[in-house]
C-alpha atoms as one frame of an Amber mdcrd trajectory, in Angstrom:
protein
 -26.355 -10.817  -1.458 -22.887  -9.584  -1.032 -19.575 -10.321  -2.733 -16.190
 -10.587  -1.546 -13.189 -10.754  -4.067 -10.489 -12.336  -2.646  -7.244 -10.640
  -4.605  -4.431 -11.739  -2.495  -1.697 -14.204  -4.293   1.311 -13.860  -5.987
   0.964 -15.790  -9.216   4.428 -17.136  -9.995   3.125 -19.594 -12.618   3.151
 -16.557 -14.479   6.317 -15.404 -14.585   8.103 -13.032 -15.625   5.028 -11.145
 -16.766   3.454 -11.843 -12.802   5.557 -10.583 -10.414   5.179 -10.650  -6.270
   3.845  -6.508  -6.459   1.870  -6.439  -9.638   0.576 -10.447  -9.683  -1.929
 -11.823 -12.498  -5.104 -10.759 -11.847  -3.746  -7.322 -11.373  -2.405  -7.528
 -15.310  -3.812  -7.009 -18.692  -2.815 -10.098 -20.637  -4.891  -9.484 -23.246
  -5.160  -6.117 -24.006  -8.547  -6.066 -22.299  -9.079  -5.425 -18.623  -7.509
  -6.872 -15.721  -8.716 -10.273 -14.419  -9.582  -8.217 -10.564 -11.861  -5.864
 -13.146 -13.348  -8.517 -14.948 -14.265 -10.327 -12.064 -15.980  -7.127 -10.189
 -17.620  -6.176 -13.540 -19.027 -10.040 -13.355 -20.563 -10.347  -9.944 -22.178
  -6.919  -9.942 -24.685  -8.736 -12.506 -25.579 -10.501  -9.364 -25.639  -7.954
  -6.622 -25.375  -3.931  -5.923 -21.670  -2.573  -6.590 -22.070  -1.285  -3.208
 -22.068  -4.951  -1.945 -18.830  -5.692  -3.136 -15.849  -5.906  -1.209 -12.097
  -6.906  -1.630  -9.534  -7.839   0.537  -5.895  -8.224  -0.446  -2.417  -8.157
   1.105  -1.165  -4.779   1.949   1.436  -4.881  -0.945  -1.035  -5.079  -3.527
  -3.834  -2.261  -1.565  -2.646   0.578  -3.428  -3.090  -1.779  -6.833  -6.315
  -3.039  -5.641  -8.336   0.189  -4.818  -6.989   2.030  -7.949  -8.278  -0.761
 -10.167 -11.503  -1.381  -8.308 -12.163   2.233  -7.628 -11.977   3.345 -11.378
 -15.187   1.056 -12.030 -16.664   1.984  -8.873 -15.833   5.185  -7.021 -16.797
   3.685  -3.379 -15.291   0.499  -4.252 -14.358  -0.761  -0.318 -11.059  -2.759
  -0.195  -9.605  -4.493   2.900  -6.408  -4.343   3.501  -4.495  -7.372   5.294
  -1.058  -6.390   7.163   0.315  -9.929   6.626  -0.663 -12.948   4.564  -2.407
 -15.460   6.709  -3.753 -17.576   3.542  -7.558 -17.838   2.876  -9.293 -18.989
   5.356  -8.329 -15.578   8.022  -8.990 -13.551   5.020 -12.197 -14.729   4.755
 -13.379 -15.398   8.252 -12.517 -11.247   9.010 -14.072 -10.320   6.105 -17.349
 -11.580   6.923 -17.136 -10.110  10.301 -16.380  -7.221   8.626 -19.933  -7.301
   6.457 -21.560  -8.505   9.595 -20.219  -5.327  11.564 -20.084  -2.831   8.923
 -23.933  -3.770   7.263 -25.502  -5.472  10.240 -27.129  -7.824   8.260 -26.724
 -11.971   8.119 -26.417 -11.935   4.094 -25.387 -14.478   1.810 -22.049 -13.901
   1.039 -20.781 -15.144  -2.766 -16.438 -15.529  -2.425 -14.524 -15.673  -5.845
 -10.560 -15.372  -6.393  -9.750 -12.542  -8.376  -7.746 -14.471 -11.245 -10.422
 -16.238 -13.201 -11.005 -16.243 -16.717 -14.835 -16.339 -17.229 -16.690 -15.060
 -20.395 -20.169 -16.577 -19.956 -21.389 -14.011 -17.746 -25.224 -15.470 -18.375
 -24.571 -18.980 -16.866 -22.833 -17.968 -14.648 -24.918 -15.413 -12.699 -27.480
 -18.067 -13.003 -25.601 -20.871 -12.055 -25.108 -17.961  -8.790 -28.577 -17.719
  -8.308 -29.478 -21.443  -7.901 -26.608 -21.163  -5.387 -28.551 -18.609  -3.710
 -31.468 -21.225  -2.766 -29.156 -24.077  -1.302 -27.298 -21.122   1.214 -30.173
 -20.407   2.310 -31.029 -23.463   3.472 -27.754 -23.129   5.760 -25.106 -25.092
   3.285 -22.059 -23.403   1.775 -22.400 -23.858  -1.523 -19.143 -24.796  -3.820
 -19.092 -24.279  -7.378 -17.617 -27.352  -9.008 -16.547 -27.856 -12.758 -17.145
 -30.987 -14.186 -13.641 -32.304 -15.732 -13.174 -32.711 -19.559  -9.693 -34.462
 -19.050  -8.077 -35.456 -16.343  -6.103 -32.359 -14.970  -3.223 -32.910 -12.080
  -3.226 -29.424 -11.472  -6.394 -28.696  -9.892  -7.627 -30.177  -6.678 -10.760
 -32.224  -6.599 -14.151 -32.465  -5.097 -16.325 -35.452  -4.633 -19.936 -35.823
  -4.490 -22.734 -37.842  -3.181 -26.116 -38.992  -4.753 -27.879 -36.994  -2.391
 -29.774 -33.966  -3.790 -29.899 -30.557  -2.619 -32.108 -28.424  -4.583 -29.859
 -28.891  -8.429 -26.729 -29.101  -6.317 -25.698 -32.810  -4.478 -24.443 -32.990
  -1.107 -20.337 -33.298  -0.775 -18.362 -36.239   0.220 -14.727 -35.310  -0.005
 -12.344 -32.810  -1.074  -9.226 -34.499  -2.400  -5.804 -33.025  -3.359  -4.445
 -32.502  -7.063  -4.006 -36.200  -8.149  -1.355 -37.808 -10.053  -2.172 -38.721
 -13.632  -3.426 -42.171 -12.854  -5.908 -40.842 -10.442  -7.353 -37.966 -12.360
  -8.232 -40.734 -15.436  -9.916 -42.508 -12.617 -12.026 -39.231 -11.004 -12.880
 -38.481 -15.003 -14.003 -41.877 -15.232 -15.952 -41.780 -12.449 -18.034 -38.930
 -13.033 -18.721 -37.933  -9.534 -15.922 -35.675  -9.102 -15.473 -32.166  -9.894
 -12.476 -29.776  -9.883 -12.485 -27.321  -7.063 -12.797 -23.358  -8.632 -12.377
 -22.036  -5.205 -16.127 -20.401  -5.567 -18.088 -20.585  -3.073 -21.121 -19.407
  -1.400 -22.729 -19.250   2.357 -24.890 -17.027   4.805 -22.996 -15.511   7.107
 -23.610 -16.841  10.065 -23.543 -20.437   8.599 -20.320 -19.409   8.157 -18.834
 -18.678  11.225 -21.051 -21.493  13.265 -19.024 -24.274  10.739 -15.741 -21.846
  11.838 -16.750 -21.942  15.229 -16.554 -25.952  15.072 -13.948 -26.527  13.065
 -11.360 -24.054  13.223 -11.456 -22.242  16.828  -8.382 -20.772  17.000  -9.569
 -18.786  14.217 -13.440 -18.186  15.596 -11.845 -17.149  18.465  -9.778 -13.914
  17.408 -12.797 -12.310  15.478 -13.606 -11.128  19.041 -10.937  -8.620  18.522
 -11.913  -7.119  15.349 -14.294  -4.456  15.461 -15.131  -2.813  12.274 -18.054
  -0.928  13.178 -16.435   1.979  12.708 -12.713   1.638  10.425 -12.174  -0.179
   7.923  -8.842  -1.268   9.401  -7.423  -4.568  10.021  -5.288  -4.159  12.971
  -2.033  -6.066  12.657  -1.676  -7.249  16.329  -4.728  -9.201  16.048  -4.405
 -10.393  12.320  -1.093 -11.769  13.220  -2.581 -13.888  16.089  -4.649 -16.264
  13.626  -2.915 -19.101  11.891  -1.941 -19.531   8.470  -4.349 -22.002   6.951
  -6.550 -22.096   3.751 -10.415 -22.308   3.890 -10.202 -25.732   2.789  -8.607
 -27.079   5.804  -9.723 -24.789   7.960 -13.736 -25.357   7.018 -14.606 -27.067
   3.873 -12.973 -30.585   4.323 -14.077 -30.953   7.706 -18.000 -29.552   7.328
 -20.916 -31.954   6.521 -23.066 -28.718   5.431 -20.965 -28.241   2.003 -22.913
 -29.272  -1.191 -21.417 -28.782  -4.682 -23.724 -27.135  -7.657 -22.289 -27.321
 -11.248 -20.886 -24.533 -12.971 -22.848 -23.776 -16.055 -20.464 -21.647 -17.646
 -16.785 -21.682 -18.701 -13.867 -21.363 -16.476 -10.035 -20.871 -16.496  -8.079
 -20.038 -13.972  -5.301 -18.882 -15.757  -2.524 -20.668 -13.718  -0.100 -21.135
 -16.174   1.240 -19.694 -19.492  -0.280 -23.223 -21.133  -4.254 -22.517 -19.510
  -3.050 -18.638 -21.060  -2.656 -20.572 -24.696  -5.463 -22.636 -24.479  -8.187
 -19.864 -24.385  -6.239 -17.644 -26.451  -7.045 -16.998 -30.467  -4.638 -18.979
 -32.409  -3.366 -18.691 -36.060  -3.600 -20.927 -38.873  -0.599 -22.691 -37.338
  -1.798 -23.034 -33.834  -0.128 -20.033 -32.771  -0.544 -17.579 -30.144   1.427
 -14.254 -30.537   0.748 -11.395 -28.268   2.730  -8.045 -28.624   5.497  -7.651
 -31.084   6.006 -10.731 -32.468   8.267 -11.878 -36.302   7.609 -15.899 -36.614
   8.717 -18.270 -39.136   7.748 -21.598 -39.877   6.477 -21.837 -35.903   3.391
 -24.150 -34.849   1.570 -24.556 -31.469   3.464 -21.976 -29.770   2.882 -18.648
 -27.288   4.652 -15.744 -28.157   4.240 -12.746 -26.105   6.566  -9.392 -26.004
   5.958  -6.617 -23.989   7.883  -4.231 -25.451  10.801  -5.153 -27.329  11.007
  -7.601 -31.033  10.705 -11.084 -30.446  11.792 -13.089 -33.423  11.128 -17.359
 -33.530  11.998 -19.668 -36.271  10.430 -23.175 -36.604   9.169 -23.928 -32.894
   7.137 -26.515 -31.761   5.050 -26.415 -28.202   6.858 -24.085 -26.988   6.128
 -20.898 -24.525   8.722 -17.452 -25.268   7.725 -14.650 -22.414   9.716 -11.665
 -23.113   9.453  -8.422 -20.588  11.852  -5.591 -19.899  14.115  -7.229 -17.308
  13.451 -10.779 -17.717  12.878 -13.738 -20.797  10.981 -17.159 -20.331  11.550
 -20.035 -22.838  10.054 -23.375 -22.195   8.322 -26.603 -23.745   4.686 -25.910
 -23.264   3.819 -28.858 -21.345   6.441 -27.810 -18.730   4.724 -24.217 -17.859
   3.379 -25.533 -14.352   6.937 -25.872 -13.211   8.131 -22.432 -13.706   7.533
 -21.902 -10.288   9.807 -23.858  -9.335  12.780 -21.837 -10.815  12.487 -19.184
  -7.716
């Protein structure tokens, strides 16, 4: 098996503390390691460090390598010249394996941003994956909703079996309220983590059908012998996530439950939620004076932050920039840019 870390993004939910050259899962929130480390330290229960790859956007190589290559001298990071969204990313990348290794492997992909501690169930929940790609589906890793979240996008499933995993139906878009109490309801929808898992060449046959304007430009990349992406034919290939380009339109996906935790840490609320709170429901990272606060984040990077008597409410402080809001409104600070 062979891993591919996709660390690309920009993470603006995050703001100020994520910025466009040093975004999330480069970061240490939590005075632990970064969410890129974490997540290489994770799937190398599953497969040789060796296996592992990376591919980011040539802002964030430098980041990248230094990161991955102080857990793993050899550590091999890709390099894009210009973001082209997932589903490029990935498509080269496997021709890169495919050229590099000349091997048909199964491939395990994973964003570089996720919050995972259950390292146990989640290698195994990997390893059942294993046995439905290779029976030639990709495999999606779906997490079965405890409320119903607008912020994630869905996945819908049939009765059909595969293995422990069930055949898909549909991927759907982040619902409005109304709809997500319905998908909860129904219990035969999952949110969409954005892990998945194929062989190689299942891969590119579904590319080949689906999406080939893409298919067609991986007869310009040859990696047999660089590591370089050239730009010229990079820049050819549209800009279009896997999930249009592959996953909506394929009748080989099938969905297996993640049996472990998961956070995706999109937002400074998902950041509170799996954080260690106070007696009062509070979360205070970093130099922090409080009085009479309850159900709040508090985080300071450097300088005093003092708060009297808040209530749901997110304070961000870093050297050139300060984030107040009501914590339910933490998925529109994007929208400030």
């Amino acid at each position: 098996m062979f891993g591919l870390i996709l660390a690309g993004g920009s993470g603006s939910r995050l703001w100020p503390l994520s910025r466009e050259l040093y975004p999330k899962q480069l970061i240490n929130i939590q005075n632990t390691e970064s969410l890129l480390q974490a997540t290489f330290e994770r799937i190398k229960e599953c497969m040789p460090e060796e296996n592992i790859i990376s591919t980011t956007g040539v802002k964030h190589f430098s980041n990248v390598k230094y990161q991955l290559s102080s857990l793993y001298k050899d550590a091999v990071v890709l390099s894009e010249p210009i973001a082209k969204n997932t589903a490029p990313a990935i498509a080269v990348s496997v021709k890169f394996i495919m050229d590099k290794y000349k091997t048909d492997p199964v491939i395990l992909v994973v964003p570089s941003d996720h919050l995972i501690k259950d390292v146990k169930g989640f290698v195994n929940t990997v390893k059942s994956g294993e046995k439905i790609a290779e029976k030639g589906y990709i495999v999606t890793f779906g997490i079965k909703p405890a409320y119903p979240e607008t912020g994630y996008g869905y996945i819908n499933i049939t009765q059909t079996a595969v293995e422990n995993g069930y055949k898909v139906n549909k991927f759907v878009e982040k619902p409005d309220t109304k709809t997500a109490e319905k998908y909860l309801k129904d219990g035969n929808y999952f949110w969409n983590s954005g892990i998945f898992m194929f062989k190689a060449s299942v891969f590119l046959e579904e590319l080949a059908k689906h999406s080939p304007e893409i298919y067609a430009k991986l007869s310009g990349f040859d990696f047999k012998y660089s590591n370089e992406i050239p730009f010229t034919e990079f820049d050819k290939m549209p800009s279009i996530s896997v999930d249009y380009a592959v996953m909506e339109k394929s009748d080989k996906i099938a969905l297996i439950k993640l049996e472990s935790d998961w956070n995706d840490l999109g937002s400074w609320k998902s950041i509170y939620d799996v954080s260690t709170k106070d007696k009062d429901g509070n979360v205070k990272i970093g130099h922090i004076l409080d009085e009479g606060s309850k159900n709040s984040l508090m985080y300071s990077s450097s300088k005093l932050v003092a708060t009297i008597g808040l209530e749901d409410t997110v304070i961000v402080e870093t050297e050139d920039a300060i984030l107040a809001c009501k914590a339910d409104k933490t998925q529109d600070v994007k929208k400030i840019f």
